[in-house]
LUMBARO-771214 format. One record per residue (C-alpha): residue in one letter; x, y, z. Coordinates in steps of 0.05 Angstrom, whole numbers, always signed. Layout:
% LUMBARO-771214
+------+--------+--------+--------+
! code !      u !      v !      w !
+------+--------+--------+--------+
!    A !      X !      Y !      Z !
...
+------+--------+--------+--------+
This chain:
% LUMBARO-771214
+------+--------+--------+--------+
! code !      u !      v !      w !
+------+--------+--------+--------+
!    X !     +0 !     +0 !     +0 !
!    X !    +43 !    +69 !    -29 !
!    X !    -25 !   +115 !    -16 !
!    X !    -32 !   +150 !    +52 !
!    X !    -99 !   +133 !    +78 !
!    X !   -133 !   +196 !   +106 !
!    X !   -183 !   +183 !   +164 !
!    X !   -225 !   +216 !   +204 !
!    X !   -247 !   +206 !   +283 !
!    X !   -324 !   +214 !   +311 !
!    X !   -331 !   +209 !   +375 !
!    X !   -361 !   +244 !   +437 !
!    X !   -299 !   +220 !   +481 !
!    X !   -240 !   +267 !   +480 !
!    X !   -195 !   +214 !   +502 !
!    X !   -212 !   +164 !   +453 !
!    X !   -205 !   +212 !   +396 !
!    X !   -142 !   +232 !   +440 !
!    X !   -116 !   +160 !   +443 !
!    X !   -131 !   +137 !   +374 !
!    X !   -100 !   +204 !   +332 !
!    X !    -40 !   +191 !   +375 !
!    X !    -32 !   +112 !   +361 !
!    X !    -53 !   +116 !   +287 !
!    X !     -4 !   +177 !   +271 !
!    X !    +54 !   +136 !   +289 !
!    X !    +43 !    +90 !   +226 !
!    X !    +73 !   +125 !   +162 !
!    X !     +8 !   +103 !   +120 !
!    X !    -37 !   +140 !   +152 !
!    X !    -51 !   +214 !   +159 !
!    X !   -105 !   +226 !   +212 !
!    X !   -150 !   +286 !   +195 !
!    X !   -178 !   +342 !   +245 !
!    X !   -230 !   +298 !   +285 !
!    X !   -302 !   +305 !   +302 !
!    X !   -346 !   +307 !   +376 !
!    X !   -404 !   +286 !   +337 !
!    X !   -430 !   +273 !   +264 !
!    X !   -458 !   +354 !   +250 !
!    X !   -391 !   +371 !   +264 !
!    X !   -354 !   +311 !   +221 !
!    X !   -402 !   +333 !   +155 !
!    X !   -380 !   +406 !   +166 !
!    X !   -300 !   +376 !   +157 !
!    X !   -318 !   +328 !   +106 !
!    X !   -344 !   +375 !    +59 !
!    X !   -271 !   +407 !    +67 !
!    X !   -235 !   +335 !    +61 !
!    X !   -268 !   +277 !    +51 !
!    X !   -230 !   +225 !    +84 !
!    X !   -216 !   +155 !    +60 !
!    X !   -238 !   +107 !   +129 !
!    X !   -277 !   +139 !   +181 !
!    X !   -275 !   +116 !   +258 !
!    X !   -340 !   +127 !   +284 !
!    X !   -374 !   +115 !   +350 !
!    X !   -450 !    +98 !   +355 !
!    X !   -466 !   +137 !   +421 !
!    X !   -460 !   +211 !   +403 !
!    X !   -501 !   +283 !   +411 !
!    X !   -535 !   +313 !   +364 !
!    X !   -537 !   +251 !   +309 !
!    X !   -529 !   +186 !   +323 !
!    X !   -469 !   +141 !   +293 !
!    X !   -531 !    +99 !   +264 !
!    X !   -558 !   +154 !   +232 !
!    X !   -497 !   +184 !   +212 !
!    X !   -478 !   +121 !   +175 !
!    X !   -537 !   +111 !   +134 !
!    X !   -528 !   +174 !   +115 !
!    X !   -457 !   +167 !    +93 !
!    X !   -474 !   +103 !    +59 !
!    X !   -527 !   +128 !    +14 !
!    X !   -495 !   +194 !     -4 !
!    X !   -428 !   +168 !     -6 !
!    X !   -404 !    +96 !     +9 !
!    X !   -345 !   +101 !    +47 !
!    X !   -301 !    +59 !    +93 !
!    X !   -328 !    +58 !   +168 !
!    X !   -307 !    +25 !   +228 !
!    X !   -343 !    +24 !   +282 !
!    X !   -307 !    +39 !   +349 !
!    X !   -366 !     +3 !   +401 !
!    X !   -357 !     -8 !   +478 !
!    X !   -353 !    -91 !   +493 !
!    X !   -413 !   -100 !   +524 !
!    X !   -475 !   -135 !   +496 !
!    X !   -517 !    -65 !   +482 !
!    X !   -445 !    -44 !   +448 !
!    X !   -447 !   -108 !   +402 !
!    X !   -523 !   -102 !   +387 !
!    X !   -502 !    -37 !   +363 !
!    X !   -450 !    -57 !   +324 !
!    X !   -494 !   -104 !   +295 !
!    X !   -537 !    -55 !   +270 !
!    X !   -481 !    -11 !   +242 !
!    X !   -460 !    -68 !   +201 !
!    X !   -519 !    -88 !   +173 !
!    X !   -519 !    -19 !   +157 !
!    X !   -454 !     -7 !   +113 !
!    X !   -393 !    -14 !   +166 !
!    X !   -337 !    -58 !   +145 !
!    X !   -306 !    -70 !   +206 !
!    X !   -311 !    -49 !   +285 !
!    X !   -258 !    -47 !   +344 !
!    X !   -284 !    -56 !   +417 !
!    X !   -261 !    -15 !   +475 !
!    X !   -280 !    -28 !   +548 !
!    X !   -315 !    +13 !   +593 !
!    X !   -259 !    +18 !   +644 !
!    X !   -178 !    +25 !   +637 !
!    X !   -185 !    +51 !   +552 !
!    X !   -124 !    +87 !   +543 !
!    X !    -86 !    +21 !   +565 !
!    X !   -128 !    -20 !   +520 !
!    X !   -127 !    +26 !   +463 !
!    X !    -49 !    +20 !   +466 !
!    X !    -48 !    -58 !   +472 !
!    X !    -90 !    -60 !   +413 !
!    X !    -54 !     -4 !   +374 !
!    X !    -34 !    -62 !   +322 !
!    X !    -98 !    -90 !   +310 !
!    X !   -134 !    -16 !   +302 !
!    X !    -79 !     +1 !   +251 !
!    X !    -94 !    -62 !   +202 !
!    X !   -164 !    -54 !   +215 !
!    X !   -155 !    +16 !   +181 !
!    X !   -110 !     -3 !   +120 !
!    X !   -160 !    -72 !   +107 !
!    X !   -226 !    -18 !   +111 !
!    X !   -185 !    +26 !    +70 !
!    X !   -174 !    -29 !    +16 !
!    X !   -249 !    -49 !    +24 !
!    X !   -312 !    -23 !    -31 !
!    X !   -375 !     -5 !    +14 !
!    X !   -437 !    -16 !    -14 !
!    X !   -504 !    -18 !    +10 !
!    X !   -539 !    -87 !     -9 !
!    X !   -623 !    -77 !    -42 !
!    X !   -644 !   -148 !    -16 !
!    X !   -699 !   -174 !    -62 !
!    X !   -706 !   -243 !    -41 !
!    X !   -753 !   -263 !   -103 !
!    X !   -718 !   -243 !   -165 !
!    X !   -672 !   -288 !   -172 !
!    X !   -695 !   -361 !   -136 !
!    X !   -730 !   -416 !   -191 !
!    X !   -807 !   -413 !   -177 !
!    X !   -812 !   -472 !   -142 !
!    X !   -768 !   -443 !    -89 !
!    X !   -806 !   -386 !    -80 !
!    X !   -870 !   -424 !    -68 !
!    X !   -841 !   -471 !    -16 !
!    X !   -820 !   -402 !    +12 !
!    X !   -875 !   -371 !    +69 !
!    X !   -875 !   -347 !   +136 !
!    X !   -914 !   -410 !   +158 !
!    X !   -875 !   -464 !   +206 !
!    X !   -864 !   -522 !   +174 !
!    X !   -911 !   -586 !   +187 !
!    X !   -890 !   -619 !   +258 !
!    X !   -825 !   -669 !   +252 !
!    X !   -805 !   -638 !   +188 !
!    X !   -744 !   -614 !   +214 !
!    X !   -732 !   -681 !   +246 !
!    X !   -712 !   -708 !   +172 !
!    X !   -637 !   -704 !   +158 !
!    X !   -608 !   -690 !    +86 !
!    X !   -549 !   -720 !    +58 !
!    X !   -534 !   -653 !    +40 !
!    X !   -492 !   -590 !    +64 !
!    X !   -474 !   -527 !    +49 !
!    X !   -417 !   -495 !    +79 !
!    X !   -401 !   -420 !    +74 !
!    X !   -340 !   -376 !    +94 !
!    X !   -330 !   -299 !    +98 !
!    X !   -305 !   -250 !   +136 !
!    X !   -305 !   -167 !   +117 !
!    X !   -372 !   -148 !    +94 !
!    X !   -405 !   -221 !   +103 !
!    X !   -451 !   -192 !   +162 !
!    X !   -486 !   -158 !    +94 !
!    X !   -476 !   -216 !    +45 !
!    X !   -504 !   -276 !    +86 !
!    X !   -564 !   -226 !    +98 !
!    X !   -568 !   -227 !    +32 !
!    X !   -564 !   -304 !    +11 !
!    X !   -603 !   -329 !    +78 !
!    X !   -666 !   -283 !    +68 !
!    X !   -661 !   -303 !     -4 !
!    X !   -672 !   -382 !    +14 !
!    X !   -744 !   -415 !    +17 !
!    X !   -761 !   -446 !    +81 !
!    X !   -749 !   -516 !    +63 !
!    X !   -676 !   -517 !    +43 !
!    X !   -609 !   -552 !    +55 !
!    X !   -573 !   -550 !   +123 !
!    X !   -522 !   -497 !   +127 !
!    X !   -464 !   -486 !   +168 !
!    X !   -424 !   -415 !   +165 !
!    X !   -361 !   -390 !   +190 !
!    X !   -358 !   -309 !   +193 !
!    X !   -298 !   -277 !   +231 !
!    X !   -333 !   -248 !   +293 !
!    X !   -317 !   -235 !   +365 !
!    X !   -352 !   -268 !   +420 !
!    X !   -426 !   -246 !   +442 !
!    X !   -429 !   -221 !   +366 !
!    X !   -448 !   -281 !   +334 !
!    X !   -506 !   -301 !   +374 !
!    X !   -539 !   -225 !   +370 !
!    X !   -529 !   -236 !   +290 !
!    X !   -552 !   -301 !   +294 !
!    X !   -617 !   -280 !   +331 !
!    X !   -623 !   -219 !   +282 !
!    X !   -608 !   -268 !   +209 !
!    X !   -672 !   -310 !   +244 !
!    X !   -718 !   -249 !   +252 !
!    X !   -709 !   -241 !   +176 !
!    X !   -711 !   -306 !   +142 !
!    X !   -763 !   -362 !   +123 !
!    X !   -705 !   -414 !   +152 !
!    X !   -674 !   -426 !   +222 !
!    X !   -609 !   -381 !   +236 !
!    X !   -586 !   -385 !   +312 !
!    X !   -513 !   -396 !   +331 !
!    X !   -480 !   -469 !   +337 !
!    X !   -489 !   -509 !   +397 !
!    X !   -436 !   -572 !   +405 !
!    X !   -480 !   -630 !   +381 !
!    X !   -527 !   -588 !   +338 !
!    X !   -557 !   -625 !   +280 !
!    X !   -548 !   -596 !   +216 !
!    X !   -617 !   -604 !   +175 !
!    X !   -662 !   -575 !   +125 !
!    X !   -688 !   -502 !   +138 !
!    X !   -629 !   -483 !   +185 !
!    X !   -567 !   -448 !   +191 !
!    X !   -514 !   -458 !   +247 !
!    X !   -473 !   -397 !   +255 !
!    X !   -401 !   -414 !   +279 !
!    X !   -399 !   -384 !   +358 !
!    X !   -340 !   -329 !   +365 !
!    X !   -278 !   -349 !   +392 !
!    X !   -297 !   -426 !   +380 !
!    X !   -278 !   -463 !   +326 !
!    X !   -333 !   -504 !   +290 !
!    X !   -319 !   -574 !   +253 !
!    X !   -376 !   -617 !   +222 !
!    X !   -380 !   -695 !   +240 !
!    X !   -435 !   -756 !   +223 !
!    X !   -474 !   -793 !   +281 !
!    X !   -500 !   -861 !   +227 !
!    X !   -546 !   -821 !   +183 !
!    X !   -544 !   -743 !   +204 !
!    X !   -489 !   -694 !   +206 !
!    X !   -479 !   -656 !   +278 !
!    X !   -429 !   -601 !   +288 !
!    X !   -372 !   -591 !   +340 !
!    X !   -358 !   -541 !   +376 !
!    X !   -279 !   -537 !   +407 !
!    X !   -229 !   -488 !   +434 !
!    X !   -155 !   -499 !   +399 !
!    X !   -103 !   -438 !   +374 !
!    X !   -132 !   -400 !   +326 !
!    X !   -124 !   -417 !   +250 !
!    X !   -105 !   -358 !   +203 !
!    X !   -101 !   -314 !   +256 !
!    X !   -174 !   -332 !   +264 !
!    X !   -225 !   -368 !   +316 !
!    X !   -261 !   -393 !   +286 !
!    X !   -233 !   -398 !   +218 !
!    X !   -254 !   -434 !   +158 !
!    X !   -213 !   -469 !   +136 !
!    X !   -224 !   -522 !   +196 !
!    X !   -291 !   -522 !   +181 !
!    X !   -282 !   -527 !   +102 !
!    X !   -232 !   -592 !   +124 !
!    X !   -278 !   -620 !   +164 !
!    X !   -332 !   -617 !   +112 !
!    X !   -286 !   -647 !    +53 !
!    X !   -275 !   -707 !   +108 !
!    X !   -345 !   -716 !   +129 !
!    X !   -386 !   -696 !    +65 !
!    X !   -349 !   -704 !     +6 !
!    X !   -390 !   -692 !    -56 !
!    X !   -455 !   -689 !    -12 !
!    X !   -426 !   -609 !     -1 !
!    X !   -428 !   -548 !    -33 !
!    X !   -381 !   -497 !     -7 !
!    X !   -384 !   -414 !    -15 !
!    X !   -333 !   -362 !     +0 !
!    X !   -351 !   -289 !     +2 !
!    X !   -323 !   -227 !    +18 !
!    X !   -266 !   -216 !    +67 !
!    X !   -196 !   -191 !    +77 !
!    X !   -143 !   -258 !    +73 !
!    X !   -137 !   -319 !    +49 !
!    X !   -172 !   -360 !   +111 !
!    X !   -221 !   -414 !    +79 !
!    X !   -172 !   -419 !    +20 !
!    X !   -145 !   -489 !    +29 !
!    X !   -208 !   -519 !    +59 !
!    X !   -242 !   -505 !     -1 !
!    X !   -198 !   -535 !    -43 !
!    X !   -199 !   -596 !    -10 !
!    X !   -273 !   -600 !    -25 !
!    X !   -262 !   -584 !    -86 !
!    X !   -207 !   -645 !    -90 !
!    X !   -264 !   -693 !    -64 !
!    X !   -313 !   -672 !   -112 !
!    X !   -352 !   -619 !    -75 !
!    X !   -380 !   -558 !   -121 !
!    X !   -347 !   -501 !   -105 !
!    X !   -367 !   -415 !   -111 !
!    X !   -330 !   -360 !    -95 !
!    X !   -367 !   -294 !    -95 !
!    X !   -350 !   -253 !   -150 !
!    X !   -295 !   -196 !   -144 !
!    X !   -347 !   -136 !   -160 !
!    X !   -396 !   -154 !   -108 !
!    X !   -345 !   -167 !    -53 !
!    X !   -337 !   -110 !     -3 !
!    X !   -262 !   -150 !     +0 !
!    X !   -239 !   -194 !    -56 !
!    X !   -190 !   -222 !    -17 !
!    X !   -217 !   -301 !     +8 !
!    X !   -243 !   -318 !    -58 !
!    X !   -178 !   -294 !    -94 !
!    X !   -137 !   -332 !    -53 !
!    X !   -185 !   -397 !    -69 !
!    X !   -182 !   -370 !   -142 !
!    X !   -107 !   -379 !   -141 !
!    X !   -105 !   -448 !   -102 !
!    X !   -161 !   -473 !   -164 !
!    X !   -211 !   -489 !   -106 !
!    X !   -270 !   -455 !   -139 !
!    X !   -304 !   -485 !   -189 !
!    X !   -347 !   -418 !   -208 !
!    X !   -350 !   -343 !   -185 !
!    X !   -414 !   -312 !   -180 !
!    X !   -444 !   -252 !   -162 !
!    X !   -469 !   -240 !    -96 !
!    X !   -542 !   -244 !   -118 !
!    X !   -540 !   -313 !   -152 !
!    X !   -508 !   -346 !    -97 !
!    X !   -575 !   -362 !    -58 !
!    X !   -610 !   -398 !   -124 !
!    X !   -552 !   -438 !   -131 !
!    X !   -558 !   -458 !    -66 !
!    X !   -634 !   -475 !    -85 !
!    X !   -613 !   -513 !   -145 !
!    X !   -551 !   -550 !   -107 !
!    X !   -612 !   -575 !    -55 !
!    X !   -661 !   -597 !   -114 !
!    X !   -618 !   -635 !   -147 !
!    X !   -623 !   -711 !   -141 !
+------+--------+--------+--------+
């Protein structure tokens, strides 16, 4: 990266914006612009400068970050990351922000920040230069246009017909993102009809994360998203979400595929990564799997997949124009693990079609 990256600070707190101009101005690549209390007074220095990632809090006078971000997002997409306190009303928040356009998020604590903020001075600054290579977008979900018509009519907000769930398939899809999949699986998930293969996803998230965007995902689609439970069975019309700071693997009991949950060193720098779950698939699944990678900054996922490609699994990668990060699915590009890229908005129908066939 030769280009400085320009960014810009909101936040209420004078000693976060304090802390964070001081630890991000030591690193050469980034020139950190006059800073902002709140988001009336970040627009006013944005029209003078726009800057290329903005750190933005959610709590703030006058505007909300929220607010603020949808704003930014429609006028302008732009690299945000979110800078949320870690408690569970801070990662609901987050949550929201990145279903709203953010590409990333750091936490802070309530108590003892200027020491955190220092610890974590190295994972703030790659957090900046990965937003500042990302493409924002905001997603327009239409969840009809592009499934085959018999998926849409098994689609409906009725519960399926008791013990219906209780019937295993011999199929599974896996899926693996990281940077902007918060917005992609919303997409693909709301997309499927209610009666669909199991699913089992990895997305690079933090602890008490996953099971607020698990709870969210289910408010939204015709299938069952809730975060994996060690022992969970993977079945038609659901979705395990991979618990933060867990890895997940998937295993057989006779007939039905179950999922593990274990602690262990992270993988790519990442717990829980994808690439143990892609493995695990490619053992337990073989050609009875499709497997996905999407959006996100790396190259976690990248082997995995191409061992289910190697065992006859179908493969996708998302496309590089939809990805907010074409960085996963390049890497599984260059391995030959991915039998076809796609755009974000075909992914669900094949997913459909992968289920229907015999």
């Amino acid at each position: 990266m030769t280009n400085v990256i320009k960014v810009m600070i909101v936040d209420d707190s004078a000693v976060v914006r304090q802390v964070l101009t001081a630890l991000l101005s030591k690193d050469p690549q980034i020139q950190v612009l006059p800073s902002a209390a709140d988001p009336i007074l970040a627009q006013e220095k944005m029209a003078v400068e726009w800057p290329d990632v903005i750190i933005l809090d959610v709590e703030m006078p006058r505007m909300d970050g929220i607010t603020f971000l949808k704003k930014i997002m429609n006028e302008r997409p732009t690299p945000v990351v979110i800078c949320s306190t870690l408690t569970e009303k801070g990662a609901e928040t987050t949550m929201q922000a990145l279903a709203a356009g953010a590409v990333s998020y750091v936490t802070k604590p309530r108590l003892g920040l200027k020491d955190f903020l220092s610890e974590s001075a190295a994972e703030l600054i790659r957090s900046v230069k990965q937003a500042a290579l990302s493409k924002p977008k905001r997603f327009a979900r239409d969840s009809t246009t592009s499934l085959p018509a018999s998926a849409n009519a098994a689609r409906n907000d009725k519960p399926l017909p008791p013990g219906a769930l209780a019937q295993t398939t011999d199929k599974v899809i896996a899926i693996g993102t990281s940077t902007g999949g918060t917005q992609a699986l919303e997409v693909i998930l709301t997309a499927l009809p209610r009666v669909s293969a199991g699913i089992v996803v990895v997305q690079h998230m933090p602890e008490k994360f996953t099971a607020l965007f698990a709870n969210r995902l289910n408010t939204l689609c015709a299938i069952e998203v809730r975060e994996a439970r060690h022992g969970d069975r993977v079945m038609p019309g659901r979705a395990l979400i991979a618990p933060g700071g867990l890895h997940m693997r998937l295993t057989r009991s006779g007939a039905y595929y179950q999922v593990e949950i274990l602690d262990g060193p992270p993988v790519n720098r990442h717990k829980p990564s994808v690439d143990v779950l892609f493995k695990s698939v490619a053992q337990v699944a073989g050609r009875n799997a499709l497997g996905i990678i999407m959006t996100g900054m790396g190259d976690d996922g990248a082997r995995g997949l191409r061992d289910m490609h190697d065992v006859g699994a179908p493969t996708v990668g998302q496309d590089e124009a939809s990805c907010v990060v074409y960085g996963m699915p390049r890497e599984a590009v260059k391995l030959g693990a991915v039998d076809v890229e796609m755009p974000l908005d075909r992914i669900a129908a094949e997913m459909v079609r992968f289920y229907q066939r015999g």
